[in-house]
N, C-alpha and C positions, 0 to 999 in steps of 0.2 A: 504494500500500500504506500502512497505517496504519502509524506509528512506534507503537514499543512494546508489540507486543504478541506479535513473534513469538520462541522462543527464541534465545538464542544460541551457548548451550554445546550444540553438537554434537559428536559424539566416533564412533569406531570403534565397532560394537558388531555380534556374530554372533548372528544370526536362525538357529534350529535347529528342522528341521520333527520332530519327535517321531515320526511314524509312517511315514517314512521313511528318515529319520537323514539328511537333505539339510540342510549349512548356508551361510550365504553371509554376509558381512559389508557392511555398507552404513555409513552416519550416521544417528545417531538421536540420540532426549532422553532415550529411553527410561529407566528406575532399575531394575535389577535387583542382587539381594545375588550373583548368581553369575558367576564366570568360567572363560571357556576356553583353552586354548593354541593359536591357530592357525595357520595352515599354515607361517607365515613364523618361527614360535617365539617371535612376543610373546603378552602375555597380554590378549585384551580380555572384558568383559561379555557374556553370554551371555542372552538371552532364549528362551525356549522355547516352542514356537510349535503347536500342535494341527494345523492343516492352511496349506500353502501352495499357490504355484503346480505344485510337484510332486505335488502328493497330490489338488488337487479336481479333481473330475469334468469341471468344465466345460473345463479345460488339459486335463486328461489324456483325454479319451474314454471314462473309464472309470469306471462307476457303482462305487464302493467303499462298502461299511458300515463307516461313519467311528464305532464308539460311544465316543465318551471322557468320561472321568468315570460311567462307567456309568449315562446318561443313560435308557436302556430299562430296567436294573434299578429305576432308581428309581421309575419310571412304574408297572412292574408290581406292586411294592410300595405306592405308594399308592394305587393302584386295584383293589387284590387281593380285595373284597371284593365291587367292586361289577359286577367279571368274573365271579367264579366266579357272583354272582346269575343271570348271561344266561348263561351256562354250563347253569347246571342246568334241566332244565324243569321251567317254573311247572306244579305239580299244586294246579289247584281242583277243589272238591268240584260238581258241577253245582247250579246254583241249581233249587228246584225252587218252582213256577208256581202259587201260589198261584188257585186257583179266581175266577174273577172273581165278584161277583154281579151277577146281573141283577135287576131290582125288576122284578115283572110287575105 
């Protein structure tokens, strides 16, 4: 291993899955401005965490629609224009065929 380049200062810190309210405490570097009180009544750093090993599909067996930060609202708002385009059917006027001429 290369000297000096990995941290040092590890510390307590509780991982909290959001969309199942599952937390667990581990060592991390992590910096977060918030804290929790856990199990044991001290207070450590609290990170909050969008999906873990309880929540993804591939642990759990179970396909869930995960949307956080309203990731399809935003989609459908920036492309809202160019759906309702293929939404609506294209009405053209028929082209009409102009007479060839023939030079006899």
């Amino acid at each position: 291993m290369k000297k000096g380049i990995h941290p040092k200062e590890y510390r307590l810190v509780v991982f909290k899955d959001m969309s199942n309210e599952y937390s667990f405490i581990t060592r991390s570097t992590a910096q977060t401005k918030e804290s929790v009180v856990w199990e044991d009544g001290k207070e450590y750093p609290l990170v909050k965490l969008e999906i873990s090993h309880t929540s993804h599909p591939f642990y759990t067996g179970k396909m869930k629609f995960v949307d956080t930060a309203g990731r399809v609202d935003k989609f459908n708002t920036r492309y809202k224009k160019h759906i309702s385009k293929k939404a609506e059917p294209q009405q053209e006027e028929p082209q009409q065929e102009e007479p060839q001429k023939t030079e006899e």
